[in-house]
DRENSERO-862989 format. One record per residue (C-alpha): residue in three letters; residue number from 1; x, y, z. Coordinates in Angstrom, 2 decimals. Example, Ala and Ser with C-alpha at 12.3 -4.5 7.8 and 13.67 -1.06 7.14 Angstrom:
+------+-----+---------+---------+---------+
: rest :  nr :       u :       v :       w :
+------+-----+---------+---------+---------+
:  ALA :   1 :   12.30 :   -4.50 :    7.80 :
:  SER :   2 :   13.67 :   -1.06 :    7.14 :
+------+-----+---------+---------+---------+
//
This chain:
+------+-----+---------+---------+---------+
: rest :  nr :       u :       v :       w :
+------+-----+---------+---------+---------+
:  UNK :   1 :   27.52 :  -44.85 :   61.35 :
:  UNK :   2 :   24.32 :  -45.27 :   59.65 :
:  UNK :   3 :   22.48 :  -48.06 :   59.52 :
:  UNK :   4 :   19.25 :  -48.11 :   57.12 :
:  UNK :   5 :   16.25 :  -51.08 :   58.01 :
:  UNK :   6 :   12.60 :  -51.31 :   56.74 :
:  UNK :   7 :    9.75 :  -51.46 :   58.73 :
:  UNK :   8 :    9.60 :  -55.02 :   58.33 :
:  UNK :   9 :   13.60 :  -55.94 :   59.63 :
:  UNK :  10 :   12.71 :  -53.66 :   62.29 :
:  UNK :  11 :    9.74 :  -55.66 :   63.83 :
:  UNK :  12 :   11.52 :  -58.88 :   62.67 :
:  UNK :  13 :   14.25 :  -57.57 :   64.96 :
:  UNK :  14 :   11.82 :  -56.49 :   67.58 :
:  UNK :  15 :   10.59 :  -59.75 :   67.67 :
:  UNK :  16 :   13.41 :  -61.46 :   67.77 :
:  UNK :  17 :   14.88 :  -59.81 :   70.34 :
:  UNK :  18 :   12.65 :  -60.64 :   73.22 :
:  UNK :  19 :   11.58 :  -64.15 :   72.02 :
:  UNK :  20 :   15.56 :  -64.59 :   72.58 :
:  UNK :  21 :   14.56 :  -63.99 :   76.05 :
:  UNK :  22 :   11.67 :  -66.56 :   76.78 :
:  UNK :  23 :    8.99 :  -64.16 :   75.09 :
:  UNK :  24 :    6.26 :  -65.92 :   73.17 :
:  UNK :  25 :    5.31 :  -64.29 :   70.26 :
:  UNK :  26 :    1.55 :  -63.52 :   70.04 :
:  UNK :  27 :   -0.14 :  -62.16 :   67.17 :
:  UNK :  28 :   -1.54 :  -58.90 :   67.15 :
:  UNK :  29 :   -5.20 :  -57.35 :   67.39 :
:  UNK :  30 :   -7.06 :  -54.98 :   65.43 :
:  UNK :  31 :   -7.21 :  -51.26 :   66.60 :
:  UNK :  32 :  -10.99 :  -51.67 :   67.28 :
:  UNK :  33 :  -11.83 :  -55.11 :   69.14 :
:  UNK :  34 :  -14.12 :  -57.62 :   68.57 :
:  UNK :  35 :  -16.26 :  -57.40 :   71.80 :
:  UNK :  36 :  -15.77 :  -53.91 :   72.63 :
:  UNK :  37 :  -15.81 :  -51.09 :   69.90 :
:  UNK :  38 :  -15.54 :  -48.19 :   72.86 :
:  UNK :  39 :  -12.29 :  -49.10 :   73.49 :
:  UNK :  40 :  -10.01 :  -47.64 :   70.66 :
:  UNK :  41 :   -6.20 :  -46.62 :   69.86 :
:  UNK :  42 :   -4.80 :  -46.44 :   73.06 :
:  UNK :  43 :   -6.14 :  -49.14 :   75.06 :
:  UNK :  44 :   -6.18 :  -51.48 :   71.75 :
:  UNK :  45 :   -2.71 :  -53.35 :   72.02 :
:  UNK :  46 :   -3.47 :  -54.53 :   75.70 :
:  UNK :  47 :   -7.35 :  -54.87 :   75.13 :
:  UNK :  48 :   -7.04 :  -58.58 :   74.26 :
:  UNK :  49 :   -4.69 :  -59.64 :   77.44 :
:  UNK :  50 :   -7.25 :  -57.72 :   79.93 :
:  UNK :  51 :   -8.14 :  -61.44 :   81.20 :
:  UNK :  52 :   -4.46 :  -62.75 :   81.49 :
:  UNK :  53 :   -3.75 :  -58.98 :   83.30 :
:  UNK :  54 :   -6.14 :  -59.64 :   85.82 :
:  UNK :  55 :   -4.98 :  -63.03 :   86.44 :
:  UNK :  56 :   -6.44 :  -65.64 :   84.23 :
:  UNK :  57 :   -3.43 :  -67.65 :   82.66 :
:  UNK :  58 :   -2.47 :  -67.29 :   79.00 :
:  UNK :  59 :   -1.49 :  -70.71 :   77.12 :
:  UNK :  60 :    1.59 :  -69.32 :   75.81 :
:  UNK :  61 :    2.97 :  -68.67 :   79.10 :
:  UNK :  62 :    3.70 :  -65.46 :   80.92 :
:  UNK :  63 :    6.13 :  -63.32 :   78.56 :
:  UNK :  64 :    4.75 :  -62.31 :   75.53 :
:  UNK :  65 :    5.54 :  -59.88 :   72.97 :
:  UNK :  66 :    3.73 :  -58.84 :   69.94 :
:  UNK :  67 :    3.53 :  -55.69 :   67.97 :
:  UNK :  68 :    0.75 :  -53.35 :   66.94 :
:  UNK :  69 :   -0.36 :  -52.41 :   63.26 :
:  UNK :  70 :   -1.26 :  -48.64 :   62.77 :
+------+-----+---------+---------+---------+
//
């Protein structure tokens, strides 16, 4: 069986799916951050949570989810 979805049902899904579990949805960030242009691509998605990774407490709680723009 074949099931056909666009990009957009797909994140919409995505999305869904763990905010369904408690998730807060977060926005995303741009590929090259605001206070650190060295850090690119791979590092990008988690760049902005670096302070809530090493402790520091987010105000939407502790499970997030967002999703990355390429």
């Amino acid at each position: 069986m074949y099931f056909a979805m666009t990009a957009n049902e797909l994140r919409s899904k995505y999305i869904e799916f763990f905010k369904s579990k408690g998730h807060a949805a977060i926005s995303g960030q741009s590929l090259i951050p605001e206070n650190d242009p060295s850090v690119l691509f791979t590092m990008a998605g988690m760049h902005p949570l670096v302070p809530y990774l090493l402790g520091e407490k987010h105000p939407a709680g502790t499970r997030l989810t967002d999703y990355q723009k390429c």
